[in-house]
N, CA, C and O atoms as a GROMACS GRO file, in nm:
protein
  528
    1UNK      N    1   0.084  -0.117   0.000
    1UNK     CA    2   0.000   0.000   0.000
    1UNK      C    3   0.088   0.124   0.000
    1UNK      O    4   0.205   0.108   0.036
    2UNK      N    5   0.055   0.220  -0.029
    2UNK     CA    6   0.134   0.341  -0.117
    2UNK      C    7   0.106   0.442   0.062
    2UNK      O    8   0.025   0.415   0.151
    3UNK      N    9   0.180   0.527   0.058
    3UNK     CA   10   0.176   0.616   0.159
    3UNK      C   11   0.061   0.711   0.134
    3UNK      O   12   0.036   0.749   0.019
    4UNK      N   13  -0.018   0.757   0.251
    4UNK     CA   14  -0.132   0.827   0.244
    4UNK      C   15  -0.069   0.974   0.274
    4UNK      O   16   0.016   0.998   0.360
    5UNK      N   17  -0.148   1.098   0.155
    5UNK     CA   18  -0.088   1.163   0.185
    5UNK      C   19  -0.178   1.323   0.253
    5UNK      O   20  -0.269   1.380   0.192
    6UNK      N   21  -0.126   1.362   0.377
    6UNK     CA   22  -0.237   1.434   0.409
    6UNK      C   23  -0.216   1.589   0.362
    6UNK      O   24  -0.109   1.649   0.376
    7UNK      N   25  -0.351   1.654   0.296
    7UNK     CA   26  -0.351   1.777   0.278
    7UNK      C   27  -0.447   1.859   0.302
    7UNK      O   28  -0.567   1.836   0.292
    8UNK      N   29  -0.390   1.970   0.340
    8UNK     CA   30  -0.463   2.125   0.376
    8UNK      C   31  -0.620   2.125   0.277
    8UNK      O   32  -0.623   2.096   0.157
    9UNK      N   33  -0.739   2.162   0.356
    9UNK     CA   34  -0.853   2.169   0.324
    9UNK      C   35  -0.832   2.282   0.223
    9UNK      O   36  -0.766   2.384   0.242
   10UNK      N   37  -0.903   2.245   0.104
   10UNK     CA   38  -0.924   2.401  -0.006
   10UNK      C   39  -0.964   2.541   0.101
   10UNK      O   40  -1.017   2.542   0.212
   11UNK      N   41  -0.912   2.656   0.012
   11UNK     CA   42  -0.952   2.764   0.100
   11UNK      C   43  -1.096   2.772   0.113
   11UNK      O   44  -1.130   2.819   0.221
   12UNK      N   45  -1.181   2.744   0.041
   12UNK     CA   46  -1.305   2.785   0.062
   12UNK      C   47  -1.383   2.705   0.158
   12UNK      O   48  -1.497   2.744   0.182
   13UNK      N   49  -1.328   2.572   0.233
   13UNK     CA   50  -1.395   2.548   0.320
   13UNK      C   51  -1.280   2.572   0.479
   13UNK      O   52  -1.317   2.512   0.580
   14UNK      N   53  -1.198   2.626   0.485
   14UNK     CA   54  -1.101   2.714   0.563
   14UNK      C   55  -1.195   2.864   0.597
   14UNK      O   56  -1.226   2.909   0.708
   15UNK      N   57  -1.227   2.925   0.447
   15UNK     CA   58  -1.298   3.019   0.494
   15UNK      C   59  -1.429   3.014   0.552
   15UNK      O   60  -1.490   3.117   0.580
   16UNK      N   61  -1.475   2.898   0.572
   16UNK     CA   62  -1.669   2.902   0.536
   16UNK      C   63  -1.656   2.819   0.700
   16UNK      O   64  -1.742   2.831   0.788
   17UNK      N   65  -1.545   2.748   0.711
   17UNK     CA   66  -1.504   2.690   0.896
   17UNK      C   67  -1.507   2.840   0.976
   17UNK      O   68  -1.575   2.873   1.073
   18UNK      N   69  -1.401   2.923   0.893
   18UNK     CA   70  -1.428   3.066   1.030
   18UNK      C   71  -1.563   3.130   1.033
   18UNK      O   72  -1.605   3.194   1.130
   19UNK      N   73  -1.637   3.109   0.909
   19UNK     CA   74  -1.696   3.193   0.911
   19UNK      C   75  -1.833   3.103   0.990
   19UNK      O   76  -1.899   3.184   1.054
   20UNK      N   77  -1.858   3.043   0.994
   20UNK     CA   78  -1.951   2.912   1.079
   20UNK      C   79  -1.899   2.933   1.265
   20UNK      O   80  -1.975   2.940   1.362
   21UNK      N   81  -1.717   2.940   1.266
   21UNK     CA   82  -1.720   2.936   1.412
   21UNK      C   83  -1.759   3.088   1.478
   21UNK      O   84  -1.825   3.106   1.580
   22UNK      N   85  -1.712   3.169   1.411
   22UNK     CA   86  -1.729   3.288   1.415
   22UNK      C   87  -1.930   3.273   1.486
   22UNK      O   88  -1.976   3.276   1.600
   23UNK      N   89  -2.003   3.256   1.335
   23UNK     CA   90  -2.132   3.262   1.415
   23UNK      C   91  -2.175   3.194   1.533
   23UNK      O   92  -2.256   3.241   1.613
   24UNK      N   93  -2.120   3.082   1.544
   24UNK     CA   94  -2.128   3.030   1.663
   24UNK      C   95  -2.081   3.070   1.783
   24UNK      O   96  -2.105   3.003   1.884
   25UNK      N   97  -1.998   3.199   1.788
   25UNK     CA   98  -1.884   3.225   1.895
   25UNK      C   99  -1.815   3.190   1.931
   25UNK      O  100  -1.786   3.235   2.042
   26UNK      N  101  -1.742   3.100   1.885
   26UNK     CA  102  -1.609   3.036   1.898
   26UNK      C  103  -1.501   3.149   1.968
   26UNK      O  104  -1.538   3.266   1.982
   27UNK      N  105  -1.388   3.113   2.003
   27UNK     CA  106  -1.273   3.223   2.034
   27UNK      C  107  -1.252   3.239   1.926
   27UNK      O  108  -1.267   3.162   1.831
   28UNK      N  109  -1.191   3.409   1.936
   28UNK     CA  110  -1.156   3.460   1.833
   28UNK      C  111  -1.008   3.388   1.735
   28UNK      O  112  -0.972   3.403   1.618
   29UNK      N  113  -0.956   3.315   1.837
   29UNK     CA  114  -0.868   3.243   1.768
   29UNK      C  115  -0.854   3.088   1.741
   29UNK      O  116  -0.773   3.020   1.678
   30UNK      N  117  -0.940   3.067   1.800
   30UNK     CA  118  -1.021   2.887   1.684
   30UNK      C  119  -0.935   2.854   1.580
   30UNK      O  120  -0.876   2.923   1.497
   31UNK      N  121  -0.941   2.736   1.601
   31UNK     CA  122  -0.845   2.679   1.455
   31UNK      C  123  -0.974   2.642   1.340
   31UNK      O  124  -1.080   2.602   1.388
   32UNK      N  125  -0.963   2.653   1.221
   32UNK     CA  126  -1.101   2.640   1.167
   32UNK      C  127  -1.043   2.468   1.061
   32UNK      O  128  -1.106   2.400   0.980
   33UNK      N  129  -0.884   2.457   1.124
   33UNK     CA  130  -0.882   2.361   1.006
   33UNK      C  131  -0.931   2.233   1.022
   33UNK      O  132  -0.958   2.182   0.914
   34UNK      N  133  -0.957   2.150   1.131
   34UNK     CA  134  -1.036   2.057   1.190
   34UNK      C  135  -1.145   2.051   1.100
   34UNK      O  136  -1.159   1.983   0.999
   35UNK      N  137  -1.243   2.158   1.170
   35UNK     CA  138  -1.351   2.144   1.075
   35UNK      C  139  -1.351   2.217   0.897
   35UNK      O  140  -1.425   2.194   0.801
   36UNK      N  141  -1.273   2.278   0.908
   36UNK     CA  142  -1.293   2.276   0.737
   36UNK      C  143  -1.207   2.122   0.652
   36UNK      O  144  -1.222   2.120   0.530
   37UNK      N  145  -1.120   2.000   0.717
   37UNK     CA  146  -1.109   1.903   0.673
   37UNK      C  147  -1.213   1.788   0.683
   37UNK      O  148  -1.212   1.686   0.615
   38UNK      N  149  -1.301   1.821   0.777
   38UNK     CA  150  -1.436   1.752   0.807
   38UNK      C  151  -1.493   1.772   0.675
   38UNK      O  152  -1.501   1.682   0.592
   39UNK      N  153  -1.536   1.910   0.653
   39UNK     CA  154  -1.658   1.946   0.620
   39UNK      C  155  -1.613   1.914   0.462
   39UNK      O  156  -1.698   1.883   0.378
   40UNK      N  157  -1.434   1.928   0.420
   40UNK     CA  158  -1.418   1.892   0.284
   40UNK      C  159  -1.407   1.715   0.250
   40UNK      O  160  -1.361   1.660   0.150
   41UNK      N  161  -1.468   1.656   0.373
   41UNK     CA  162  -1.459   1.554   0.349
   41UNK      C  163  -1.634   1.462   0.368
   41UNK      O  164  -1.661   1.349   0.328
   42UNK      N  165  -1.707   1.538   0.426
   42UNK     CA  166  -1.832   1.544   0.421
   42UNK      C  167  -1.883   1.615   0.263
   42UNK      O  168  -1.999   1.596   0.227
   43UNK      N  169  -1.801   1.686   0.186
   43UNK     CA  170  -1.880   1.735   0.057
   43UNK      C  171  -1.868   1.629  -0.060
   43UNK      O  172  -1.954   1.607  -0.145
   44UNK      N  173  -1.713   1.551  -0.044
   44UNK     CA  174  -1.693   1.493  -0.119
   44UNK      C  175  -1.747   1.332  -0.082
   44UNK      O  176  -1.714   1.240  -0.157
   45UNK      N  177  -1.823   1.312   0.025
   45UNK     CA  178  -1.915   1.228   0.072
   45UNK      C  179  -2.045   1.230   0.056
   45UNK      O  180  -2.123   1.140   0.087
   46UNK      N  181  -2.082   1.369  -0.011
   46UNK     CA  182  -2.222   1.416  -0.110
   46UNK      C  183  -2.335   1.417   0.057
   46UNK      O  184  -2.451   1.414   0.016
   47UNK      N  185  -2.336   1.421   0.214
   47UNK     CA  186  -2.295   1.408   0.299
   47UNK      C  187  -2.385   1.569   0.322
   47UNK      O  188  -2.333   1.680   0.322
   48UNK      N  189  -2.541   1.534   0.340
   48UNK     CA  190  -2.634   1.661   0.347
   48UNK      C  191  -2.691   1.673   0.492
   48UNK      O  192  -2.738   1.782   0.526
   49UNK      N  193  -2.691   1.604   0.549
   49UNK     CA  194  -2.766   1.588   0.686
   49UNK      C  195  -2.625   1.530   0.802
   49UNK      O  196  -2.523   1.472   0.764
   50UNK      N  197  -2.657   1.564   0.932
   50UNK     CA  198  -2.597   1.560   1.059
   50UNK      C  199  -2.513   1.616   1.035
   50UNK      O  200  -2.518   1.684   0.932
   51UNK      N  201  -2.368   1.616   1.132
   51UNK     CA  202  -2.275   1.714   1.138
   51UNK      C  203  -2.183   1.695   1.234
   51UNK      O  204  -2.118   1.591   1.245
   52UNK      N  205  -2.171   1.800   1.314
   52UNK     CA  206  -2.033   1.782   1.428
   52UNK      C  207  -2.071   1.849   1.567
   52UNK      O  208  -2.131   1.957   1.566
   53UNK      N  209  -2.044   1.799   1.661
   53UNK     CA  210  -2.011   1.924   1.785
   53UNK      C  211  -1.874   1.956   1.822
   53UNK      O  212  -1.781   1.877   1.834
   54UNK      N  213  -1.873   2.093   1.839
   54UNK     CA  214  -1.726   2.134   1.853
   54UNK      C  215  -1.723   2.235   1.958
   54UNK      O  216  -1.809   2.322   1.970
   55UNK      N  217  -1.638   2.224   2.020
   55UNK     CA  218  -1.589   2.312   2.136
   55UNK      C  219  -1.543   2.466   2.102
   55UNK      O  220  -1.531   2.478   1.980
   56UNK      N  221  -1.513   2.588   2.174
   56UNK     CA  222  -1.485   2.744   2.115
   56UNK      C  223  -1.367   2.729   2.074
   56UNK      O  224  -1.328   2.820   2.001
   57UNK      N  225  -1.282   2.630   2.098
   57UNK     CA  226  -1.199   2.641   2.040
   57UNK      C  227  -1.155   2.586   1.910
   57UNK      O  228  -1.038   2.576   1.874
   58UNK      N  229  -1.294   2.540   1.823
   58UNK     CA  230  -1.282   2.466   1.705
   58UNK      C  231  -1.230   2.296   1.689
   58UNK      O  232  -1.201   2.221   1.596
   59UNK      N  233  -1.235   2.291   1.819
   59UNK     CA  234  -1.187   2.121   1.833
   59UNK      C  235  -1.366   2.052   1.808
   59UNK      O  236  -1.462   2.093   1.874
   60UNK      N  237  -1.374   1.950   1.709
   60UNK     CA  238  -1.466   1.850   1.704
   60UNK      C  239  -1.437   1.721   1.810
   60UNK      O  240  -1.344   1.640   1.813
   61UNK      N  241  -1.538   1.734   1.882
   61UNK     CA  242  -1.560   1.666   1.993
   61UNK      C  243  -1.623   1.509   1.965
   61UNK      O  244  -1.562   1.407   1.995
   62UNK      N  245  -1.768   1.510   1.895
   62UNK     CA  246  -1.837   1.415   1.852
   62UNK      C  247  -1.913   1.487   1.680
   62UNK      O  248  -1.937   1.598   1.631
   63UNK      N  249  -1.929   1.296   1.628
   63UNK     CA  250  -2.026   1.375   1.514
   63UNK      C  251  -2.182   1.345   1.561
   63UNK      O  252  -2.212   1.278   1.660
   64UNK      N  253  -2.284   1.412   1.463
   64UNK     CA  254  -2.401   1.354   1.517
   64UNK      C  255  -2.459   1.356   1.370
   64UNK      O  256  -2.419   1.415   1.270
   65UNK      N  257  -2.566   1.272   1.390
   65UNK     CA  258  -2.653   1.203   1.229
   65UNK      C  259  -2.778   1.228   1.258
   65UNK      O  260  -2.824   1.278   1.360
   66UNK      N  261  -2.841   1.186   1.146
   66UNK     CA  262  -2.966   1.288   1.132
   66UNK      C  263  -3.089   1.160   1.006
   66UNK      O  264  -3.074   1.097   0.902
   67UNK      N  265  -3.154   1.177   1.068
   67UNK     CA  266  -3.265   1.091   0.969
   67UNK      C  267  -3.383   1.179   0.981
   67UNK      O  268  -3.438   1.231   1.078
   68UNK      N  269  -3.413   1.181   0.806
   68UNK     CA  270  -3.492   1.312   0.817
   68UNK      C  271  -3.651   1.203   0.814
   68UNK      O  272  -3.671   1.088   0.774
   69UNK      N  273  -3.751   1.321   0.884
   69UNK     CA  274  -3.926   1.281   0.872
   69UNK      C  275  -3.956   1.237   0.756
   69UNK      O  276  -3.912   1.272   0.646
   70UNK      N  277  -4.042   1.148   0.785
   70UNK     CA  278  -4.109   1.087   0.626
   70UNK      C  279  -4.268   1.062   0.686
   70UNK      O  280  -4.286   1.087   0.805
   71UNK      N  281  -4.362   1.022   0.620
   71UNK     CA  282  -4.496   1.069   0.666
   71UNK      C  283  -4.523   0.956   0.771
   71UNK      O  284  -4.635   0.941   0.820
   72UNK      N  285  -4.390   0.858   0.814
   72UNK     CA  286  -4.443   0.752   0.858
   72UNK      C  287  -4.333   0.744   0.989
   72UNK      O  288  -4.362   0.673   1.086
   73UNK      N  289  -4.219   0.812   0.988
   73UNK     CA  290  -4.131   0.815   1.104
   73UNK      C  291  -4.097   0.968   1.112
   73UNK      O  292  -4.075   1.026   1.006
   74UNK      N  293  -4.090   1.042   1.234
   74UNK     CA  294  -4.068   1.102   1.253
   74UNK      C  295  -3.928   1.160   1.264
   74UNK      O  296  -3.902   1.276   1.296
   75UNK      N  297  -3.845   1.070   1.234
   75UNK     CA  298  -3.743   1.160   1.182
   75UNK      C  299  -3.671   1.217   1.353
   75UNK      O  300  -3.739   1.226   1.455
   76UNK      N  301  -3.512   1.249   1.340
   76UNK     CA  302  -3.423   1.306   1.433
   76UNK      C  303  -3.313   1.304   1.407
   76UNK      O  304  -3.276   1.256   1.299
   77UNK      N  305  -3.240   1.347   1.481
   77UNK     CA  306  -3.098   1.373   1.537
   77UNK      C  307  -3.043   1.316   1.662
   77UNK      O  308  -3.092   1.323   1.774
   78UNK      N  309  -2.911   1.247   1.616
   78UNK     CA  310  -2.822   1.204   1.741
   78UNK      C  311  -2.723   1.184   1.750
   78UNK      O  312  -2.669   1.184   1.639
   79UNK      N  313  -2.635   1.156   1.856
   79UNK     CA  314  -2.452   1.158   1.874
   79UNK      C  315  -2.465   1.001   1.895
   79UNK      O  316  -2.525   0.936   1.980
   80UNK      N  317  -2.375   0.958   1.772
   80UNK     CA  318  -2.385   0.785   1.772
   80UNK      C  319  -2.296   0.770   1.948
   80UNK      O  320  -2.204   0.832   2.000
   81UNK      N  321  -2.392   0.645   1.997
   81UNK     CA  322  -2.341   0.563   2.124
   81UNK      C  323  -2.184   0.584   2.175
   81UNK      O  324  -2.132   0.621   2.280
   82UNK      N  325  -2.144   0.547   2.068
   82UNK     CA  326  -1.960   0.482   2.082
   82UNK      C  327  -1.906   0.648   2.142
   82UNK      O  328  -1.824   0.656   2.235
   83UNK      N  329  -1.960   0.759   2.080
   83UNK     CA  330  -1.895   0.914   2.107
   83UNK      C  331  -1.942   0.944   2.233
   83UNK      O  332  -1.873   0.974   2.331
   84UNK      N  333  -2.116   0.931   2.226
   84UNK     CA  334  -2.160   0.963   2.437
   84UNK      C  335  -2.077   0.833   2.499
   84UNK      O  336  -2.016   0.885   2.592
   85UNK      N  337  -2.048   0.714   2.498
   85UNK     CA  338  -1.946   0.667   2.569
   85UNK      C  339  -1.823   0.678   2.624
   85UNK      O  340  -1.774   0.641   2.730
   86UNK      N  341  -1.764   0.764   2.482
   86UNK     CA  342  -1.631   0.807   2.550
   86UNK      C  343  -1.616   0.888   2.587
   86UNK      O  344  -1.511   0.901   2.649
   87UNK      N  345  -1.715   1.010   2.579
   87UNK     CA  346  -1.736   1.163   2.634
   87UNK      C  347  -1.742   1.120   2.770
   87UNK      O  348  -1.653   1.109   2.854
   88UNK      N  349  -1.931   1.086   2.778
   88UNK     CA  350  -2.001   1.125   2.893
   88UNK      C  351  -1.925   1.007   2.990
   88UNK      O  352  -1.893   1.031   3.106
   89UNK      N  353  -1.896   0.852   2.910
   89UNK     CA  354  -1.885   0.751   3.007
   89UNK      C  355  -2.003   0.698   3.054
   89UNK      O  356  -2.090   0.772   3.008
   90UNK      N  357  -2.065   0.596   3.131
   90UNK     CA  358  -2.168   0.550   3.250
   90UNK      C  359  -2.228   0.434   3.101
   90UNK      O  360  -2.176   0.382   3.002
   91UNK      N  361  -2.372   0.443   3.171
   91UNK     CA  362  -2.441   0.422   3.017
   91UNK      C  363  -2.548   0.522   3.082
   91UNK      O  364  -2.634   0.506   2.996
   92UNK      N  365  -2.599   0.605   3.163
   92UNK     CA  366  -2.700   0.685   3.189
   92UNK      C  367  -2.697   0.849   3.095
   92UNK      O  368  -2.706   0.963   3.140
   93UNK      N  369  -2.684   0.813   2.988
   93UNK     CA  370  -2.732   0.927   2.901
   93UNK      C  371  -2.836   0.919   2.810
   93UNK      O  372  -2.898   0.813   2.801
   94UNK      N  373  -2.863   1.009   2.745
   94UNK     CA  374  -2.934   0.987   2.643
   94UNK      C  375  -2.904   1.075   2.499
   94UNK      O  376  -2.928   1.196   2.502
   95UNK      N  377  -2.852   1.012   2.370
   95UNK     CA  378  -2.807   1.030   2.250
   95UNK      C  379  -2.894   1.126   2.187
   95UNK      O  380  -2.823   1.178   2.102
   96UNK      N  381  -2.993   1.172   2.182
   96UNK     CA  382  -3.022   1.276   2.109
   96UNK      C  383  -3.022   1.392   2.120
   96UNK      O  384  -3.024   1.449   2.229
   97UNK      N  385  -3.020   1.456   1.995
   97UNK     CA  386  -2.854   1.574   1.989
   97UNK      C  387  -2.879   1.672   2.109
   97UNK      O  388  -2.788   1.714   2.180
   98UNK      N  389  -3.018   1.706   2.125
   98UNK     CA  390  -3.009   1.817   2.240
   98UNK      C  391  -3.004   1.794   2.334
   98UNK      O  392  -2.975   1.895   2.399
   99UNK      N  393  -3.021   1.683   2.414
   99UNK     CA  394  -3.009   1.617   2.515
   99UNK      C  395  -2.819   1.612   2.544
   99UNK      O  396  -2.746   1.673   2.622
  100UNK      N  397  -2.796   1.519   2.448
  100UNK     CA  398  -2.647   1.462   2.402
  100UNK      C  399  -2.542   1.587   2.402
  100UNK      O  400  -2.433   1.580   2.458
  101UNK      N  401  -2.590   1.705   2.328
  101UNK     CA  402  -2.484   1.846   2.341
  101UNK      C  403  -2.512   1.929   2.470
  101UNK      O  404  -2.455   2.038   2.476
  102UNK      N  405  -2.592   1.892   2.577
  102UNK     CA  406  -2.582   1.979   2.711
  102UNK      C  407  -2.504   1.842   2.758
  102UNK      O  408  -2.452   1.885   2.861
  103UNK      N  409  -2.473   1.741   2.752
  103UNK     CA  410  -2.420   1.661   2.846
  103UNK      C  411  -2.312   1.647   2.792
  103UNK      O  412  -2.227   1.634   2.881
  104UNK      N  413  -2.274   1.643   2.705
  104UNK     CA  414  -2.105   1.632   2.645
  104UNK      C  415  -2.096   1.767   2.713
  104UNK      O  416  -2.046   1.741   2.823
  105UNK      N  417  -2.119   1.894   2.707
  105UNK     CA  418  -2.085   2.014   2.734
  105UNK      C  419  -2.078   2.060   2.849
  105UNK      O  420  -2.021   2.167   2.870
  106UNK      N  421  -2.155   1.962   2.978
  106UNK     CA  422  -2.095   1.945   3.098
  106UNK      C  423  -1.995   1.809   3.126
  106UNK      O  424  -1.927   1.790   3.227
  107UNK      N  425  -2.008   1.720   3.009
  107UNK     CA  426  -1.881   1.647   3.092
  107UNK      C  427  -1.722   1.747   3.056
  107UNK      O  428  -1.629   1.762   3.135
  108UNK      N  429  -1.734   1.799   2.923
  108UNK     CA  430  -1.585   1.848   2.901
  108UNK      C  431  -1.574   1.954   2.973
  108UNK      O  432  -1.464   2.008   2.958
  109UNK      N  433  -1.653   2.013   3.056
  109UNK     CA  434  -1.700   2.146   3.138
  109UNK      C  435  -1.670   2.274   3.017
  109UNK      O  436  -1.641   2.388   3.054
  110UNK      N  437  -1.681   2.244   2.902
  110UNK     CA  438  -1.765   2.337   2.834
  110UNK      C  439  -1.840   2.386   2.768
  110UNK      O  440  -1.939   2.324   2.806
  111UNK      N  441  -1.889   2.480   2.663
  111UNK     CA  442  -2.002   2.464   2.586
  111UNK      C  443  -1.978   2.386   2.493
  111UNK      O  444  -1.858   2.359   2.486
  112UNK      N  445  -2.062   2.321   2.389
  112UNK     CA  446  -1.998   2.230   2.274
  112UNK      C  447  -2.130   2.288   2.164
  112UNK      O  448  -2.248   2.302   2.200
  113UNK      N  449  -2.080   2.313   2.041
  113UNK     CA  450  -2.194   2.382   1.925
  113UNK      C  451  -2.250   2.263   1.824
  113UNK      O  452  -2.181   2.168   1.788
  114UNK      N  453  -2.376   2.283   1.788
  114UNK     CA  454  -2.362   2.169   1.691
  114UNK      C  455  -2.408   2.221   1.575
  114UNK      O  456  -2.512   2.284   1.554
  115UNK      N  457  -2.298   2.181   1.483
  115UNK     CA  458  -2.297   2.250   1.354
  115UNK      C  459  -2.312   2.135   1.217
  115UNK      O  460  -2.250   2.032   1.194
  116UNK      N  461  -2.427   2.207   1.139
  116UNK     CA  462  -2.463   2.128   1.048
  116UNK      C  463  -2.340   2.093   0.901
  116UNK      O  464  -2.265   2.170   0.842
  117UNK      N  465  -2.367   1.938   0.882
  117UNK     CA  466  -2.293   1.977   0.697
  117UNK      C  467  -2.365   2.027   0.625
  117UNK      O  468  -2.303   2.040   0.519
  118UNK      N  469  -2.478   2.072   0.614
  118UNK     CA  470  -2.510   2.178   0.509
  118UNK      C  471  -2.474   2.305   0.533
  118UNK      O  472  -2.422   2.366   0.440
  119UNK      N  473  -2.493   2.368   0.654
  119UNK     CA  474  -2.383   2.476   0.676
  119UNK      C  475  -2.278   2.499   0.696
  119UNK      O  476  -2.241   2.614   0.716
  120UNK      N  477  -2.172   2.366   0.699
  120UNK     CA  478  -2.003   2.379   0.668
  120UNK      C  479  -1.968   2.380   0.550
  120UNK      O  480  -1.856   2.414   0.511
  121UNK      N  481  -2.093   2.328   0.453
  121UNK     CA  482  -2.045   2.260   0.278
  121UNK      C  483  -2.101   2.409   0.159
  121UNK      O  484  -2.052   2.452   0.055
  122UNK      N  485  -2.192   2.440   0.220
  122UNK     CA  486  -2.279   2.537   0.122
  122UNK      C  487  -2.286   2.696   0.166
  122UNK      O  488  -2.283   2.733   0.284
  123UNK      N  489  -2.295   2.772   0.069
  123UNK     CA  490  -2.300   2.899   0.167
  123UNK      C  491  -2.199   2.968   0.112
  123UNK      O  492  -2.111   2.916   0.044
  124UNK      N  493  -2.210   3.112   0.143
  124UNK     CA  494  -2.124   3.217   0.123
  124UNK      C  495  -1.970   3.259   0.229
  124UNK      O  496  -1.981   3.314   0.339
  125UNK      N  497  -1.862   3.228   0.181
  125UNK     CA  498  -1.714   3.238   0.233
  125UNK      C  499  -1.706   3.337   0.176
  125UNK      O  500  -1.733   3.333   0.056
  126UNK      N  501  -1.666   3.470   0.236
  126UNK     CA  502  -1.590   3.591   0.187
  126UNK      C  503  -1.451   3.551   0.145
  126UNK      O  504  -1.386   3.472   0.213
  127UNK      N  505  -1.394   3.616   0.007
  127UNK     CA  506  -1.269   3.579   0.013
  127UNK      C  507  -1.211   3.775   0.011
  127UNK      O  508  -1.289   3.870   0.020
  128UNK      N  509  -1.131   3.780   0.005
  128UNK     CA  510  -1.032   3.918   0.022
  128UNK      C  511  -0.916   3.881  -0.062
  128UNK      O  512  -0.860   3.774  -0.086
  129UNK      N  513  -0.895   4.023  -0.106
  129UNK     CA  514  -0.785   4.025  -0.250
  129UNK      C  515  -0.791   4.158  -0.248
  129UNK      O  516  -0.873   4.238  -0.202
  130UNK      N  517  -0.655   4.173  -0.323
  130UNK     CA  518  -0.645   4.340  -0.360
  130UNK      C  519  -0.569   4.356  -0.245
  130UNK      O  520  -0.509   4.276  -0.173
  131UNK      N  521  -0.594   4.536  -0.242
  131UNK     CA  522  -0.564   4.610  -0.130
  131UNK      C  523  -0.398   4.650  -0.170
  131UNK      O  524  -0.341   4.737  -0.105
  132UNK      N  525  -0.353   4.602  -0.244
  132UNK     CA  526  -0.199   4.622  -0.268
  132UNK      C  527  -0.196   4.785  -0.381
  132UNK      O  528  -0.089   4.830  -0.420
   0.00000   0.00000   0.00000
């Protein structure tokens, strides 16, 4: 097998990571490359529903998935088992996402955001040029 080789997320999902942590309030100095290698790897996974929780400081903590309503299931969101296990620990939690992101966010004792792949993949990134 050939060596795997790792590379820097395109700028436009670098820019569209700050601009996502930013709305979320992240620190002003967040690393955005975590999640912009997520999110360029969720686009090229075609990868429309669930997403990530991430801490202010742009660290992805857990992912969470998403099954959308149909006229016969109602449809949700949740942080697969194996991630509330290694977060929270016990087995006394419960996996769905809003439940699941106040309790990851007191076990790491901090807030944790949960941010969609349609809003890491799609959407407007300012870029900047000029000025010279």
């Amino acid at each position: 097998m050939g060596q795997q080789i790792e590379t820097s997320p395109a700028g436009y999902f670098v820019d569209r990571a700050r601009v996502v942590l930013a709305q979320a309030s992240a620190a002003p100095d967040a690393d955005p490359t975590p999640l912009a290698q997520w999110a360029e790897e969720a686009k090229r996974r075609d990868q429309r529903t669930g997403g990530v929780l991430v801490t202010r400081d742009g660290r992805i903590v857990a992912e969470w998935h998403q099954r959308r309503a149909t006229t016969t299931d109602p449809g949700g969101a949740w942080v697969a088992s194996k991630d509330m296990q290694r977060i929270v620990g016990g087995t006394s939690w419960v996996n769905a996402l809003d439940r699941a992101q106040a309790q990851i966010g007191r076990a790491l004792g901090e807030p944790v955001a949960a941010l969609s792949a349609s809003t890491l993949t799609t959407g407007h990134a300012p870029r900047y040029g000029g000025g010279e």
